[in-house]
N, C-alpha and C positions, 0 to 999 in steps of 0.2 A: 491919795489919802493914806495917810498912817494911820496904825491898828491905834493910834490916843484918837484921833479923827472917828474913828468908827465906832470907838466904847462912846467916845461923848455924843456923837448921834445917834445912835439906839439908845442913850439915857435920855436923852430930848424927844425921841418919838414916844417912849413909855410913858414918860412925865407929861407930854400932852396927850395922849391916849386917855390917863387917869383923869386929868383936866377934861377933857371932852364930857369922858362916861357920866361924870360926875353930876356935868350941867348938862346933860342930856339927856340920861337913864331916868326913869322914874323910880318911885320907889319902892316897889312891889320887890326887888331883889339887893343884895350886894356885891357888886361886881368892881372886883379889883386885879388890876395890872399886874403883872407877875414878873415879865420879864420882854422883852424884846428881841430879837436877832435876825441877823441878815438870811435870807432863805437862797442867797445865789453869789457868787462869786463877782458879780458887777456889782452888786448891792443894789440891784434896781427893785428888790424883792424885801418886804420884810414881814415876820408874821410876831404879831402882838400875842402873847400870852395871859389869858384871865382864869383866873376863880371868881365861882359866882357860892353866893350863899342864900336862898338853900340853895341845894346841890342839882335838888327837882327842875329851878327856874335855866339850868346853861342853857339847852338849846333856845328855849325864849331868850336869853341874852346875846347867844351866837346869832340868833335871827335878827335880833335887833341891830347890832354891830352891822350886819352885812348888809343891812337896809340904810346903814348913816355912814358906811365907807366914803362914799363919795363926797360927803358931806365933812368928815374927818379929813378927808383931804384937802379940802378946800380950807379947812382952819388950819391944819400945819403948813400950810401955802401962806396965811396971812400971820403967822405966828412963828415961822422958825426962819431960817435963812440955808436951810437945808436944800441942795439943785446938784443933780437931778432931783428932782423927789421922788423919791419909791411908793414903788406898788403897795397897801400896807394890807394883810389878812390877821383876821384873828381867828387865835385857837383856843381850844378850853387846854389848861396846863396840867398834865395829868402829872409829872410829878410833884407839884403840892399835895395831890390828892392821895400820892401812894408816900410821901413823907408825913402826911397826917393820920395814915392807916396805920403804920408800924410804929409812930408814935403810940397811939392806942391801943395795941397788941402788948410793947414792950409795958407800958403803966401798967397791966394784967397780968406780969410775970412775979 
């Protein structure tokens, strides 16, 4: 695989990650896709990047994610054409969260 093979597969795991969460999450929080990337050199690995809104609810959404891993596999299994399929993890993305903070430091100058 070429590194075009590689951006448009982690665009297709993020883009069905957001699809899943979406039909999946309830609505107690807002949790949105951030980014994707391979976590390993075979690319058997990949770790999903989210923000959640409030900021209170990530680890209930990190729980939640980790409770429908398996189950998010089996949809990018019936929905991509993606093989091997990778491992997928998700993370809370902390730099939205420190681009959002210095945003709001700088608007106070």
């Amino acid at each position: 695989m070429s590194n075009r093979h590689d951006d448009r597969a982690l665009e297709v795991i993020a883009h069905e990650a957001a699809a899943f969460i979406l039909r999946e999450a309830g609505p107690a929080s807002l949790i949105t896709v951030t980014r994707a990337v391979f976590t390993s050199k075979s690319r058997d690995r990949v770790t999903v990047f989210i923000s959640c809104f409030p900021d209170e609810k990530i680890h209930a959404a990190l729980a939640f994610l980790e409770r429908q891993r398996q189950e998010f596999s089996d949809h990018l299994k019936k929905s991509t054409r993606i093989r091997p399929l990778p491992r997928v993890e998700f993370m809370q993305d902390d730099g939205e969260k420190n681009r959002q903070r210095i945003d709001e430091i700088s608007g106070t100058l």
